[in-house]
Steps between C-alpha positions, in 0.01 A plus 500: 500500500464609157830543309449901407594417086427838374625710765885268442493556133402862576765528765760353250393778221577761793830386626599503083392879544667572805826325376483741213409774680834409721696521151376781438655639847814357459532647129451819604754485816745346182425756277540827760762298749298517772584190767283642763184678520410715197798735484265812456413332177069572486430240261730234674282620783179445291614128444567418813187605672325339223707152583452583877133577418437177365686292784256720762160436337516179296597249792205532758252551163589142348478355903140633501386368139717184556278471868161590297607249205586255780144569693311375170430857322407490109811430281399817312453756756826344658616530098356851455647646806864369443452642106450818630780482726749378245378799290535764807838405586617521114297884480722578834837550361350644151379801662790500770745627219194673304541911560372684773124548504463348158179278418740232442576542847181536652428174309712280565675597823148599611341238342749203605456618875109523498489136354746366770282633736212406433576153413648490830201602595263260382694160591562641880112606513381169323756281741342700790106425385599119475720476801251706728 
């Protein structure tokens, strides 16, 4: 089997993202003494979904780039997919705390969601067409 190279240094980028996104969490339980839950407290709410957010979506995308890597696809769509991922899941939180209905929001929220998605997407539909 082919060692999946770009998907692990991808995968270590991400969990750098998602430990920051956890610090992010925890300052903002520190800063509005919240121990549990969000206390009522929208934005703590905001960064929590964001950081729960990430741990729903980014796990089963690197599996399927890190199985289409592994089946022999191109370093650089493997490369071009996980790029756009990396960039999605940094949009995510951006418009998360942007206001309501803004074009910030739209953006990046928005944005950061469509790109998960469809990168998903691609690797599950290109694992299927060289599994099948």
């Amino acid at each position: 089997m082919i060692f999946p190279a770009t998907t692990a240094l991808f995968a270590a980028l991400l969990a750098l993202v998602y430990v920051g996104l956890s610090a992010w969490v925890v300052a903002g339980r520190l800063s509005g003494g919240v121990l549990h839950g969000d206390g009522g407290n929208n934005t703590l709410l905001k960064r929590i979904r964001s950081h729960g957010n990430f741990a729903e979506y980014v796990p089963l995308t690197l599996i399927l780039v890190g199985l289409l890597e592994a089946s022999g696809a191109s370093r650089g769509i493997v490369a071009t997919l996980l790029v756009v991922l990396l960039i999605a899941r940094l949009l995510h939180p951006v418009g998360m705390l942007a206001p309501k209905n803004s074009p910030r929001q739209f953006a990046c929220r928005g944005g950061g969601v469509i790109a998960t998605f469809l990168v998903m997407t691609v690797a599950a539909v290109m694992l299927l067409a060289r599994t099948l």
